[in-house]
C-alpha positions in Angstrom: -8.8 -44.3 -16.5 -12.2 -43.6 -16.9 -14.9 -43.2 -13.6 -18.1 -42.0 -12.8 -20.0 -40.6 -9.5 -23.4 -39.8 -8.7 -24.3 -37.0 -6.7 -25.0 -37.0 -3.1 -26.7 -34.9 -0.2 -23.8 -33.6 0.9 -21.9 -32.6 -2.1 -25.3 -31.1 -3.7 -25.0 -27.3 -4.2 -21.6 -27.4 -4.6 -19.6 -25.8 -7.4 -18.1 -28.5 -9.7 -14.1 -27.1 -9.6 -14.8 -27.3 -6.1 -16.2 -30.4 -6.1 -12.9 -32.0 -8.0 -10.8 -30.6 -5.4 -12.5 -32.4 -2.8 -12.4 -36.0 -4.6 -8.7 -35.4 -6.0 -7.0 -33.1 -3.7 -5.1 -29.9 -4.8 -6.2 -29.9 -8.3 -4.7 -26.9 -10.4 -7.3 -24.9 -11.6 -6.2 -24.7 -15.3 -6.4 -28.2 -15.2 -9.9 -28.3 -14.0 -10.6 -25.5 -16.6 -8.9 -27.6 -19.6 -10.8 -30.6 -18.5 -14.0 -29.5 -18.7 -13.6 -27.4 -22.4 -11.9 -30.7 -23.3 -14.7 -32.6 -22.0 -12.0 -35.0 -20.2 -15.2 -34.1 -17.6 -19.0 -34.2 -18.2 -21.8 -33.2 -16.2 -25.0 -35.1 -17.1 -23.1 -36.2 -20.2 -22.7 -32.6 -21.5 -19.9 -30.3 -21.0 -20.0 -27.8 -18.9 -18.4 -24.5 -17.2 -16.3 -25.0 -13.5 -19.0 -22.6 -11.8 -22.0 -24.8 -12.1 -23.2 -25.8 -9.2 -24.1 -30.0 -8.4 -27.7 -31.0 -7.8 -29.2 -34.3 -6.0 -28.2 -37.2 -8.1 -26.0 -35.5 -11.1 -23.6 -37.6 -12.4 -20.2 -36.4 -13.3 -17.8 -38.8 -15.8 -14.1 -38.1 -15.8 -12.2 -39.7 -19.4 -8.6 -40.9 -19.0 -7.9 -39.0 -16.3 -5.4 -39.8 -13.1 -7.0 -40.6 -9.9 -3.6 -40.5 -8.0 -4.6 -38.3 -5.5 -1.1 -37.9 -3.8 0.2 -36.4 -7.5 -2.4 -33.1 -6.7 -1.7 -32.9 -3.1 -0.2 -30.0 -1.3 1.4 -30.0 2.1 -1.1 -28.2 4.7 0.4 -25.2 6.7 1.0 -26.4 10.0 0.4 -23.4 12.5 3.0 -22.9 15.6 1.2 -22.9 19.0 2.1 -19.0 18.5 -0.3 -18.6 15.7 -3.2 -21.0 17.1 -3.3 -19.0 20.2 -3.1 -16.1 18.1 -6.2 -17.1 16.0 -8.1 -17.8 18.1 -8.0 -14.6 20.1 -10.2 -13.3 17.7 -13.0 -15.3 17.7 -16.3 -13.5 18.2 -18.2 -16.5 18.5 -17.9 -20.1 18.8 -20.9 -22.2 19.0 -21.7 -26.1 18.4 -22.4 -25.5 14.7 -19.7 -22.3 13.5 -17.0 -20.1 14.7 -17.2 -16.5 13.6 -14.0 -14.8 13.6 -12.0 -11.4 13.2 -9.9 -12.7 10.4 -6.6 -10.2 10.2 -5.3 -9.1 7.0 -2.7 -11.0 5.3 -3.7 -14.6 6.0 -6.1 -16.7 3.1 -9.1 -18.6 3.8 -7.8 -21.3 2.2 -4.4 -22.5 1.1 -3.2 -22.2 -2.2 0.3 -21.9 -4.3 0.4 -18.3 -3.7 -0.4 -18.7 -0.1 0.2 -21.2 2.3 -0.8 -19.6 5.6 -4.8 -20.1 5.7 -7.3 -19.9 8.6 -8.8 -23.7 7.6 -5.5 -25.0 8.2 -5.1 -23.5 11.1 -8.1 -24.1 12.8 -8.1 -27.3 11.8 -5.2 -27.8 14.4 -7.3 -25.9 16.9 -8.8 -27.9 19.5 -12.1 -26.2 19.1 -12.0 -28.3 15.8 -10.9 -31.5 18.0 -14.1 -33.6 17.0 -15.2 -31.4 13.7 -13.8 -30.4 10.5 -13.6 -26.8 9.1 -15.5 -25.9 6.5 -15.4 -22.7 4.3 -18.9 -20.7 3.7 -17.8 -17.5 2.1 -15.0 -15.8 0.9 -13.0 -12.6 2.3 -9.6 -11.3 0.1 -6.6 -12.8 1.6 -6.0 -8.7 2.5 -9.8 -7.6 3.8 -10.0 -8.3 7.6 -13.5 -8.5 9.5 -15.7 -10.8 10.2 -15.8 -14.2 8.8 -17.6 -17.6 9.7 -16.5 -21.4 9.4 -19.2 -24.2 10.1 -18.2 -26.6 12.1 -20.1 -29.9 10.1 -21.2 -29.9 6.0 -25.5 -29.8 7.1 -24.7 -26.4 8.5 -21.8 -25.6 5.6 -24.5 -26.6 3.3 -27.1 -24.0 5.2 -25.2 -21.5 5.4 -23.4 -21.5 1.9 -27.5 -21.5 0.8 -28.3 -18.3 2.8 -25.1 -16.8 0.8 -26.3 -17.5 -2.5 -29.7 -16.5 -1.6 -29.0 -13.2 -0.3 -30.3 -13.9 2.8 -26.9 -13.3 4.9 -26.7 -9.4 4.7 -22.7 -8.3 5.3 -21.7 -4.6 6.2 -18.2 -3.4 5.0 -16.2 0.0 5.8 -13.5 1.1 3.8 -11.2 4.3 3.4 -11.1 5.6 0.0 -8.8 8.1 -2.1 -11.1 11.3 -2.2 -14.0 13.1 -1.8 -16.9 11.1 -3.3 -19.5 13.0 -3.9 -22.8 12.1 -3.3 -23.5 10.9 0.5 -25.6 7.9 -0.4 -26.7 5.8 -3.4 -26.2 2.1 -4.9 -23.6 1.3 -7.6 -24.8 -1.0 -10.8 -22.0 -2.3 -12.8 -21.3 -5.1 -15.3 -17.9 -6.4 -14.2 -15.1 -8.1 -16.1 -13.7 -11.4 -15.1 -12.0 -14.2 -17.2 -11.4 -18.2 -16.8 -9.0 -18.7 -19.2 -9.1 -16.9 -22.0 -13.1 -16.5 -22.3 -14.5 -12.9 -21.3 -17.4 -13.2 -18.4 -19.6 -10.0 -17.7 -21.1 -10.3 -14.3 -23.4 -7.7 -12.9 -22.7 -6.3 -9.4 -24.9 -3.9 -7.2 -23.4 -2.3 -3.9 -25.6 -0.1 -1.4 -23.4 2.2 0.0 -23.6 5.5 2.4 -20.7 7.7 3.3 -20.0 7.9 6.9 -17.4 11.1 6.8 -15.5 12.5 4.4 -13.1 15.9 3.6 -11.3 16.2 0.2 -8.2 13.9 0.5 -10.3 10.6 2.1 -14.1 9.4 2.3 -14.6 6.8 4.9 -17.3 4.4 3.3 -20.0 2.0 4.7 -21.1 -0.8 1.6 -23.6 -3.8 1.5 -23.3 -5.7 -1.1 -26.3 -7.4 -2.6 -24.3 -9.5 -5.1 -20.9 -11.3 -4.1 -18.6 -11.0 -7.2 -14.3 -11.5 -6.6 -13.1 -7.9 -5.6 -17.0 -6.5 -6.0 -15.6 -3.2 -3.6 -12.5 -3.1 -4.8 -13.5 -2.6 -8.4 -16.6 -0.4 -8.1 -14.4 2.0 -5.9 -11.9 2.2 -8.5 -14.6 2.3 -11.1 -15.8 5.8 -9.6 -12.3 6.9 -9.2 -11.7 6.5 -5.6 -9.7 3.0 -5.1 -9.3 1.9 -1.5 -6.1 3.0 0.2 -3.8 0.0 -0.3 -5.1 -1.5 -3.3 -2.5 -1.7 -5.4 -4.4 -3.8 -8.1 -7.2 -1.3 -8.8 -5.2 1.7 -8.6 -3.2 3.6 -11.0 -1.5 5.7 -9.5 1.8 4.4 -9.1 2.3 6.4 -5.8 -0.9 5.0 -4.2 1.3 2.7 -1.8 3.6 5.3 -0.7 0.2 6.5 0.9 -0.3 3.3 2.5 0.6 -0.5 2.8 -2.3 -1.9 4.3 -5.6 -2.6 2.1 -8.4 -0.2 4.0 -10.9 -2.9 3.7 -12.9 -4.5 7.1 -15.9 -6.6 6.4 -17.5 -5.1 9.5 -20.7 -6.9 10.4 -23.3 -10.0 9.2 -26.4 -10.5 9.6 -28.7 -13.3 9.7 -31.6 -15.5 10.6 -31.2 -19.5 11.4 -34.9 -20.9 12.8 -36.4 -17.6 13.6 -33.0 -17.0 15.7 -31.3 -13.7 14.6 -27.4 -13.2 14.3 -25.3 -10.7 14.5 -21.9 -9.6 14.8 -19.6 -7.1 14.5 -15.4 -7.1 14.0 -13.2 -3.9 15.5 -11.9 -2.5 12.8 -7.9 -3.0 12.9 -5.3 -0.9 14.6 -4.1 0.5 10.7 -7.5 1.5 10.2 -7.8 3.4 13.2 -4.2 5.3 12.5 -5.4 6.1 9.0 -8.4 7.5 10.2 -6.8 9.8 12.4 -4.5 11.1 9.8 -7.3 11.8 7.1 -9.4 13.6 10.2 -12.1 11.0 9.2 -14.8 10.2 12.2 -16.2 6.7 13.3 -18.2 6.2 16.3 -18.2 2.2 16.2 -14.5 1.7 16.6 
């Protein structure tokens, strides 16, 4: 079946894949992927690649493709009254346009077929959510705690999913990280590797960082990121050779977990400015952090 749509306000900005996913439901991402390099899905009549974003008015064309929504869709997690209450215990802030939370370690953003526990699913059950949906501005690793924010309607997704891309939302992370790195201040440059599918993408990544305390088994690390690649930290760390405690993924050293479990990653603050107003806020680092601290003799005032 073939079907076209035209773009409206509140999808513009949006990334196409993402886009699907919100027409069709839980579209696999290969099949997104092989739509568009088969050009079963056009944008503007051309083909394109799943991370372009929609404008005003685009018009996307989908060719003999299924429109049976219920043959993508996933079951949502459906939290216990334990693991609303839970949740949200750690909000920071909840105001009439988003919640800012202290997202623990362990628990997705957002569903998916690795993980079904998510914090839009289960805020979506949350009576704070009663009258609103729960939309998803930014990303954090399914293993990174800290702070994180989800608007409460799509003008102030679209706003603040703007200031993200911009760089006008400035985000503060600590980690703990195998060794003694040397210099005490200093911004990492790197052309990082990612693929969809089989094709090769070099994105360029830049991290301000400044080391808070460090001896010569552990440096405890303070980073801002000024882009927002997947696993930015995590792979510039490694890159330098000092991987976060608990990444597994970017570490080779096959005894690194012995060491620890838990990934040593806490997006720890966020700024911004909404209308002259200016936010900020700041997430306790967790109880794993502060243990590991201890044992590597590593000081942190803000805890």
């Amino acid at each position: 079946m073939n079907k076209s749509y035209i773009i409206g306000s509140s999808s513009a900005d949006m990334r196409i894949d993402r886009w699907i996913r919100s027409l069709l439901g839980n579209v696999p991402q290969s099949l997104i992927e092989k739509s568009l390099r088969n050009a079963r899905i056009k944008l503007n009549d051309k083909k394109v690649k799943s991370s372009i974003k929609l404008k005003l008015n685009d018009k996307v064309d989908f060719f003999n493709f299924i429109f049976e929504k219920k043959v993508f869709e996933k079951k949502k997690f459906l939290p216990s009254k334990k693991i609303l209450k839970e949740n949200e215990g750690l909000i920071i802030d909840n105001n009439e346009d988003f919640v800012v939370v202290n997202k623990q370690a362990g628990i997705s953003v957002q569903g998916g077929t690795k993980s079904k526990k998510n914090l839009i699913d289960i805020f979506a059950k949350s009576k704070i959510f009663e009258n609103n949906k729960p939309f998803s501005v930014h990303r954090l690793d399914k293993d990174t705690s800290g702070v994180f924010i989800i608007a409460k309607n799509r003008n102030c997704a679209k706003l603040l999913t703007t200031l993200f891309r911009l760089r006008k939302i400035h985000k503060t992370y600590l980690a703990i990280c195998l060794g003694e790195v040397e210099k005490n201040s200093g911004e990492w440059m790197n052309d990082l590797i990612k693929y969809e599918g089989k094709n090769k993408i070099i994105e360029k990544a830049n991290t301000k960082y400044k080391v808070l305390d460090k001896n010569s088994t552990a440096t405890l690390i303070e980073m801002n990121p000024i882009t927002g690649r997947k696993h930015q930290l995590r792979k510039q760390l490694s890159i330098i050779g000092h991987p976060i405690y608990g990444d597994m993924k970017y570490s080779s050293d096959k005894n690194f977990k012995r060491l620890n479990k838990d990934l040593m990653l806490h997006s720890y603050q966020i700024k911004f400015i909404i209308n002259e107003k200016k936010y900020t806020y700041r997430a306790l680092v967790p109880e794993y952090f502060k243990k590991l601290l201890k044992i590597k003799r590593l000081k942190f005032l803000n805890i």
